[in-house]
C-alpha positions as CSV (number, residue, x, y, z in Angstrom):
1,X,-18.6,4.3,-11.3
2,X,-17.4,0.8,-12.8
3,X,-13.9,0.5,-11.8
4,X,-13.6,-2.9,-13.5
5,X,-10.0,-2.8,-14.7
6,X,-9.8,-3.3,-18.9
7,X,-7.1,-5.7,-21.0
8,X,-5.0,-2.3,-21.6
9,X,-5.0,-1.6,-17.6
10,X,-3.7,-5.3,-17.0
11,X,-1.4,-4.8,-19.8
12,X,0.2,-1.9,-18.3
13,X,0.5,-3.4,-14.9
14,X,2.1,-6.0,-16.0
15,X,4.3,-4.5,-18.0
16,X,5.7,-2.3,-15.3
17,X,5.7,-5.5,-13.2
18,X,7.7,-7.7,-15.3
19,X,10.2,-4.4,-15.8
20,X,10.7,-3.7,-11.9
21,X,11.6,-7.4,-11.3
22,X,13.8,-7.5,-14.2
23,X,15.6,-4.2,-13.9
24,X,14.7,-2.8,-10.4
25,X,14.8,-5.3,-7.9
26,X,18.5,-7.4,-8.2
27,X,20.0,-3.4,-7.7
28,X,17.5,-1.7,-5.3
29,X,19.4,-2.2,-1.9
30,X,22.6,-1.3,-3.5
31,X,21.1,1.9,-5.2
32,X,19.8,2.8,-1.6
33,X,22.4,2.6,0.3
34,X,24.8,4.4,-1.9
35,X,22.1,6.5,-2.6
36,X,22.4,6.3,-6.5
37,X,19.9,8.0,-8.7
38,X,19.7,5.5,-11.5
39,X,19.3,7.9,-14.3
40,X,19.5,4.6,-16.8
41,X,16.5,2.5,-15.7
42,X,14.3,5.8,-15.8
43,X,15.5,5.6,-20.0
44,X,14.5,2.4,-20.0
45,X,10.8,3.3,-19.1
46,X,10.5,5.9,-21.4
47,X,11.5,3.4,-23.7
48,X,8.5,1.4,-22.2
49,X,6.3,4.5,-22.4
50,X,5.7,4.9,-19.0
51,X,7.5,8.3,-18.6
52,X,4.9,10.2,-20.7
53,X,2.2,7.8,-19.8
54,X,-0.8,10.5,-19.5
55,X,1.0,12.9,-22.6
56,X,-1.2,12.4,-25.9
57,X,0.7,10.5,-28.7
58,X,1.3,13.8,-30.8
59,X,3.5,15.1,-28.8
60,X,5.2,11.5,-28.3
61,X,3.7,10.3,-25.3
62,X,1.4,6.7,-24.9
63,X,-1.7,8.6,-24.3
64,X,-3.4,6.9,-21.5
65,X,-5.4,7.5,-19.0
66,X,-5.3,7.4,-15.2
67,X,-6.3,4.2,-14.1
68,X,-3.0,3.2,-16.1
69,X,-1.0,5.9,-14.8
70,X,-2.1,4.8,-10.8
71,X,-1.5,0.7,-11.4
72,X,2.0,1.2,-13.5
73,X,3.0,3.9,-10.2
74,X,1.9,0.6,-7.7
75,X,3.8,-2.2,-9.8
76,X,6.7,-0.4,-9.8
77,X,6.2,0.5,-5.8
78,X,5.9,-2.6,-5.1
79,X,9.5,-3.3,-5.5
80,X,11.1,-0.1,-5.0
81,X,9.6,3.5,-3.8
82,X,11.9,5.2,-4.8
83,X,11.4,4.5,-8.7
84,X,8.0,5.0,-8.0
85,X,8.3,8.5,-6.6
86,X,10.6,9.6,-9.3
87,X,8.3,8.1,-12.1
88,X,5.2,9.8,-10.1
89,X,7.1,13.2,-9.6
90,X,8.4,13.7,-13.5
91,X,4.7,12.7,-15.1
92,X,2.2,14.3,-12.6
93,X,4.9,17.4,-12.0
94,X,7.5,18.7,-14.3
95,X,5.6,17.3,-17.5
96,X,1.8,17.4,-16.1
97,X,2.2,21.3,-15.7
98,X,3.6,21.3,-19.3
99,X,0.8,19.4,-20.6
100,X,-2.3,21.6,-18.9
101,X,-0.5,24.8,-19.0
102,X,1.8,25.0,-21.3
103,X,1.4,26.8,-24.9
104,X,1.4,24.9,-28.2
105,X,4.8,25.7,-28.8
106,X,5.9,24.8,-25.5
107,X,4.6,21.4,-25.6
108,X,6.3,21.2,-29.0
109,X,9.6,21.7,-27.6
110,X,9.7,19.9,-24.3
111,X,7.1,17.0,-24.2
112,X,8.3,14.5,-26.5
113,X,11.8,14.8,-24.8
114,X,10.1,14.4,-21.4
115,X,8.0,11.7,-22.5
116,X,11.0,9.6,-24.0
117,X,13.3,10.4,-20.8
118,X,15.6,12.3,-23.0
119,X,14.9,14.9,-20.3
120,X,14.2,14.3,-16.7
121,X,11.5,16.3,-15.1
122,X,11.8,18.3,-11.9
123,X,9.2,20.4,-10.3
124,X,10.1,23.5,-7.5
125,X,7.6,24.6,-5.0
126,X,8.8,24.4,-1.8
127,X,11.5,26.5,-0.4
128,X,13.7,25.9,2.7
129,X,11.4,28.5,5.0
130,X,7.8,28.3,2.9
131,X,6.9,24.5,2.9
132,X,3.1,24.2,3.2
133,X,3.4,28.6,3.2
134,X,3.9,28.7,-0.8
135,X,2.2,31.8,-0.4
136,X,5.3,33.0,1.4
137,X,7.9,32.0,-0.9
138,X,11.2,34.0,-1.7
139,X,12.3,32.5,-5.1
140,X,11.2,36.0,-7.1
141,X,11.2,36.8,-11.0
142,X,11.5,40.2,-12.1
143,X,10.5,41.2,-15.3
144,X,13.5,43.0,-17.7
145,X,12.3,43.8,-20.9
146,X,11.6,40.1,-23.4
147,X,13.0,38.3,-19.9
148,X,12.4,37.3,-16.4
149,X,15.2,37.4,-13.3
150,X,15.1,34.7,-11.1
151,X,16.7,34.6,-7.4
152,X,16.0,32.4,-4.9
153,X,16.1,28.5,-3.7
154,X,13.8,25.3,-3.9
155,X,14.5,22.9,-1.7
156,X,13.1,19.3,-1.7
157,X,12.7,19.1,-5.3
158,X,12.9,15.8,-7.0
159,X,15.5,15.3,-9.4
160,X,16.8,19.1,-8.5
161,X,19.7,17.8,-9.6
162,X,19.7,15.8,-12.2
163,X,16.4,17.4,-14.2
164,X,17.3,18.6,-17.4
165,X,14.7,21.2,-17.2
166,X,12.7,22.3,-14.1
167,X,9.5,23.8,-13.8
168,X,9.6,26.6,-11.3
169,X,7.2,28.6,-9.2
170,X,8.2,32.1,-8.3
171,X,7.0,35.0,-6.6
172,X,6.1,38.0,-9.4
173,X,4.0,40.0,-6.4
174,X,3.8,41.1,-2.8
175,X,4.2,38.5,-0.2
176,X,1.3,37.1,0.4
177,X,-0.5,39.1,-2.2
178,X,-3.5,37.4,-4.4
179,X,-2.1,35.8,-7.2
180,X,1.7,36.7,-6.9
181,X,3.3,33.6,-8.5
182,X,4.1,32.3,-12.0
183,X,5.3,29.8,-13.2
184,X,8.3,29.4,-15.5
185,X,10.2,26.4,-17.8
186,X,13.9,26.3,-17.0
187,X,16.1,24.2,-18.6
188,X,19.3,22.7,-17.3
189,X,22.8,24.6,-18.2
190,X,21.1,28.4,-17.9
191,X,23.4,30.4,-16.7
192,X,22.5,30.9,-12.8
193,X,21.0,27.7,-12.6
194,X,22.9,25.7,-10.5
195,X,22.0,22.6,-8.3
196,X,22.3,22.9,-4.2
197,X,22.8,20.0,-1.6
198,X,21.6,16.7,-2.0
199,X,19.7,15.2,1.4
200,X,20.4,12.6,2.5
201,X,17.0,10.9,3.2
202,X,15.1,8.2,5.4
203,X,14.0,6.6,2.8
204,X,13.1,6.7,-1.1
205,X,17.1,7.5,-0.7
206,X,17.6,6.4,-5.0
207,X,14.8,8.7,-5.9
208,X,17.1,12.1,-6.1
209,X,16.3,15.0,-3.6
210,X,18.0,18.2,-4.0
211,X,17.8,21.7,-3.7
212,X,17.5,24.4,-7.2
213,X,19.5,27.5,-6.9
214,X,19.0,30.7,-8.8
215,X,21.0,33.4,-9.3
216,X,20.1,36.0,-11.4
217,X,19.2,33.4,-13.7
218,X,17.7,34.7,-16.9
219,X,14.7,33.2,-18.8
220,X,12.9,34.4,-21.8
221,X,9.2,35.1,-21.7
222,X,8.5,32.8,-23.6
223,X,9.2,30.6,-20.7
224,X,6.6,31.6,-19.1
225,X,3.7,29.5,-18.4
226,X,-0.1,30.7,-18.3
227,X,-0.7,34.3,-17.2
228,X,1.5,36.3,-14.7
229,X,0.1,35.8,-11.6
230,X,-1.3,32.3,-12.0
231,X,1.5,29.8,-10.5
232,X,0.2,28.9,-7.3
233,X,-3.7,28.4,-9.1
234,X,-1.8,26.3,-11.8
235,X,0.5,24.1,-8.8
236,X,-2.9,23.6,-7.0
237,X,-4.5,21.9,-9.9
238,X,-1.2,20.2,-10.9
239,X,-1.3,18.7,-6.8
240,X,-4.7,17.6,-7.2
241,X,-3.7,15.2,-9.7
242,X,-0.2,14.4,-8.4
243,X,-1.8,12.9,-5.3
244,X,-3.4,10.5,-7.2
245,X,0.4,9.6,-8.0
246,X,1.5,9.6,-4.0
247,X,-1.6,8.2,-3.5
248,X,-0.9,5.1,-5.9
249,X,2.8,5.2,-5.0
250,X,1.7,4.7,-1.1
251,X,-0.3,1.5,-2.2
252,X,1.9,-0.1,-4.3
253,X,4.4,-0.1,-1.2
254,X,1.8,-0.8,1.3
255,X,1.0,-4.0,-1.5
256,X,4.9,-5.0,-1.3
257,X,4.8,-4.9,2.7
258,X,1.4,-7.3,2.8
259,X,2.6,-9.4,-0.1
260,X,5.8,-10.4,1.8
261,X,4.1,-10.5,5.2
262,X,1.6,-13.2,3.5
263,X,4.5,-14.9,2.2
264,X,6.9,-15.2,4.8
265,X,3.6,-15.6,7.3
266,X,3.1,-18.8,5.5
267,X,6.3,-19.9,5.8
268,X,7.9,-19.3,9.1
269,X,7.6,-22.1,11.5
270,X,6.8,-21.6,15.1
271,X,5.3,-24.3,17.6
272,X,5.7,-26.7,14.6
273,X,2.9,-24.7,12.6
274,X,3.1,-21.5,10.0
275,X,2.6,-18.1,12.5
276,X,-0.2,-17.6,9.5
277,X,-2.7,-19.7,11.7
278,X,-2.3,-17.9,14.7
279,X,-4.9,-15.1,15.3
280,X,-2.4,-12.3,16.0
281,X,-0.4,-12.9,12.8
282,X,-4.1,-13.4,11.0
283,X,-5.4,-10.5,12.2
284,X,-3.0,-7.8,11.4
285,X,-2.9,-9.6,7.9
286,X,-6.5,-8.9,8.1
287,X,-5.8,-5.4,8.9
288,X,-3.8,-4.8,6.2
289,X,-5.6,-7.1,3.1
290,X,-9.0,-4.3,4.7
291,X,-6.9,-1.1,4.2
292,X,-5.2,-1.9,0.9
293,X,-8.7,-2.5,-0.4
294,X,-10.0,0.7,1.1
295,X,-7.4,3.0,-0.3
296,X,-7.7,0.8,-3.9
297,X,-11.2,1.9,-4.1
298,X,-10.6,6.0,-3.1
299,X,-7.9,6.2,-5.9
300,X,-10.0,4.7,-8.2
301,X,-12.9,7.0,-7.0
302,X,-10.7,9.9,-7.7
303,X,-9.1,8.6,-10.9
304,X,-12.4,7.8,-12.2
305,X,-13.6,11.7,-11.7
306,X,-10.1,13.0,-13.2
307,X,-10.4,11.3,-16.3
308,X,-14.5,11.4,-16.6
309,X,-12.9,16.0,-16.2
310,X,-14.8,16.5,-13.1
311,X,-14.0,18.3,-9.6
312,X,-11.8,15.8,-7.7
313,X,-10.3,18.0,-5.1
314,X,-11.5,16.6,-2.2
315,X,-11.2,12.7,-3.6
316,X,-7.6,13.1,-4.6
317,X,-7.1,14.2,-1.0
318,X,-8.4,11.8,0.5
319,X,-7.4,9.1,-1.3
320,X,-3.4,10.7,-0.5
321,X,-4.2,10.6,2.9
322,X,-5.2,7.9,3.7
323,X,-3.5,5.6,1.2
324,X,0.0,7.2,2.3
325,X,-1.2,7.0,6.6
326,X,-2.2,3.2,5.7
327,X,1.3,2.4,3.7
328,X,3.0,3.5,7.2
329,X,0.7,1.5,9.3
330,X,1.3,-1.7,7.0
331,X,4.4,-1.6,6.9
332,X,5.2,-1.2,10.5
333,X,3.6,-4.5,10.8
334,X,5.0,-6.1,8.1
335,X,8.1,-5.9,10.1
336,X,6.2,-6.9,13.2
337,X,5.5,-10.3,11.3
338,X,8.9,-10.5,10.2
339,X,10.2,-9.8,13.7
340,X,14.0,-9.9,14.1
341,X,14.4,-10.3,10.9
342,X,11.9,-7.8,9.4
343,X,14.7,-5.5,11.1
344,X,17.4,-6.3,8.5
345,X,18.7,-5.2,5.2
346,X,18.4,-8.7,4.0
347,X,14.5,-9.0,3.9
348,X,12.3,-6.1,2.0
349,X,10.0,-4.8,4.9
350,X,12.6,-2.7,6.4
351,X,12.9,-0.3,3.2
352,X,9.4,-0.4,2.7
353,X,8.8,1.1,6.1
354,X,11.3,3.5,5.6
355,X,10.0,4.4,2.0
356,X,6.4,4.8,3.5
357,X,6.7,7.6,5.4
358,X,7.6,10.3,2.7
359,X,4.1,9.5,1.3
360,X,2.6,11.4,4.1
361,X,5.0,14.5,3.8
362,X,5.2,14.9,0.0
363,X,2.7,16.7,-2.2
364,X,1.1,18.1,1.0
365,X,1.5,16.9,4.0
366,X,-1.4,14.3,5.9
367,X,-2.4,17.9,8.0
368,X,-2.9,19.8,4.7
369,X,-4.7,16.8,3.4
370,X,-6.9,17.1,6.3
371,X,-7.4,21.2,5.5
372,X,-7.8,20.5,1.9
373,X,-11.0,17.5,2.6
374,X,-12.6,20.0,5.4
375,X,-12.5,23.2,3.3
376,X,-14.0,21.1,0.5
377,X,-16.6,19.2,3.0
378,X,-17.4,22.3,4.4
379,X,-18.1,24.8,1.6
């Protein structure tokens, strides 16, 4: 494995860089706190290419690769989380399943518009009662003649809603049944498809979270994605890679938490002397400078094995887990070194503890990451 990064990867990182302090960062507390879903700066990437950064140039994308994808998520983490999670959730999600599953005419019609931002991505999975139980779910799709009836509700979605079109999961079987799911393209403005309540969040509070609601929404089969009966197979594979994404989006806000801990560390004055040269501020910094470098080297591990088209199952998780366990840790002492004032709106630690701990919930929780590494360790 060399994971020597290239002139492109540099390129790319600081391109997304240079964009997040120039058109992220003078808005990002205000966007949080009202809880705005800037639908604007996500055009503005597209523009940039970083909204179809893994689609192949045919069907408008930039056609790159993963080691792109990962530092682009991380540059723009390290400013705000939230435009990191939604930039993560509409290119692994929403247009990844597109992309490995979709037909040729389906990829026609909807991936240059995703890869542009003409259309915003969203993804549904979860429901309000089957989290981690997809299995479960009660979202259903009947089949009537050339079309499919959806009922039901996804909950936690990303961009639920705002999305122009929506990948969803439903149930075409028995609960609980081998392969009873299937996945379906649902575009914004079909009649039953209505958006449900917005949360109000934690954190990552300007990346949109919002329930999908369906009733007896109708949707051609040619909608339909893969085989009946393949959804959950095709949302595992699609979670494999989109914890790389969490997994780069939980380092590039664990980086923004050290950076400004080394910063202010050298700065602040106590007993005449930067709190940088004593050895409990040292070693935490330490701590953290260790574990960024840690997680850095599983994503690249796992991103390395995506793009060479090998099994990565077990990498991806572990680089999600403990990427997105370590952004919590590093930020909770981010604010430590800041103190009093790490505990204030007016200096960045406090958001990016805040922002941190959705890494270990989305795309599979830390425990499921966990099940995922010892079913694969074990086999």
């Amino acid at each position: 494995m060399n994971f020597t990064t290239n002139e492109l990867t540099n390129q790319v990182a600081q391109s997304a860089k240079d964009f997040a302090l120039q058109h992220i960062k003078p808005h990002l507390m205000e966007w949080d706190e009202a809880q705005t879903f800037p639908v604007h700066i996500f055009k503005e990437l597209g523009k940039l290419g970083l909204m179809g950064i893994l689609v192949p140039e045919a069907y408008g994308g930039t056609g790159l690769g993963y080691y792109e994808y990962s530092v682009a998520i991380q540059e723009i983490a390290k400013v705000c989380g939230s435009i990191g999670l939604s930039l993560a959730a509409h290119n692994s999600l929403c247009t990844g399943h597109i992309l490995a599953f979709g037909n040729e005419a389906q990829k026609q019609q909807y991936l240059p518009k995703l890869a542009t931002a003409e259309f915003i991505g969203a993804w549904g999975l979860t429901e309000p009662n089957t989290g981690s139980d997809a299995g479960n779910m009660k979202t259903t799709a009947v089949k009537d003649g050339d079309n499919w009836v959806i009922n039901g509700a996804k909950s936690w979605i990303t961009h639920g809603k705002s999305g122009d079109v929506a990948v969803v999961i439903c149930r075409t079987g028995e609960p609980r049944a081998k392969n009873n799911s299937t996945a379906f393209i649902v575009e914004r403005g079909t009649p039953g498809f209505t958006a449900g309540k917005k949360e109000n969040k934690l954190g990552m509070r300007a990346s949109e979270t919002a329930e999908m609601i369906f009733d007896n929404c109708v949707v051609s089969d040619a909608n339909r994605l893969g085989e009946v009966g393949e959804g959950f197979k095709q949302s595992m594979k699609i979670l494999d890679g989109g914890r790389i994404s969490i997994a780069a989006l939980s380092l590039g806000i664990a980086k923004g938490a050290y950076e400004a801990s080394l910063q202010y560390a050298k700065e602040r004055q106590q007993f005449d002397q930067p709190i940088a040269n004593f050895q409990g501020i040292s070693f935490k910094l330490a701590d953290m400078a260790t574990k960024i470098e840690c997680a850095e080297l599983l994503i690249n591990q796992a991103c390395d094995l995506k793009m060479q088209g090998l099994p990565m199952t077990k990498e991806a998780a572990m680089a999600k887990y403990y990427a997105s366990e370590i952004s919590v840790e590093i930020s909770t002492d981010a604010i430590q070194i800041f103190g009093g004032y790490g505990y204030t709106k007016d200096f960045p630690v406090e958001k990016f503890y805040r922002d941190s701990k959705l890494c270990t919930i989305g795309e599979g929780t830390s425990e499921i990451q966990k099940l995922v590494i010892g079913r694969e360790i074990l086999k």
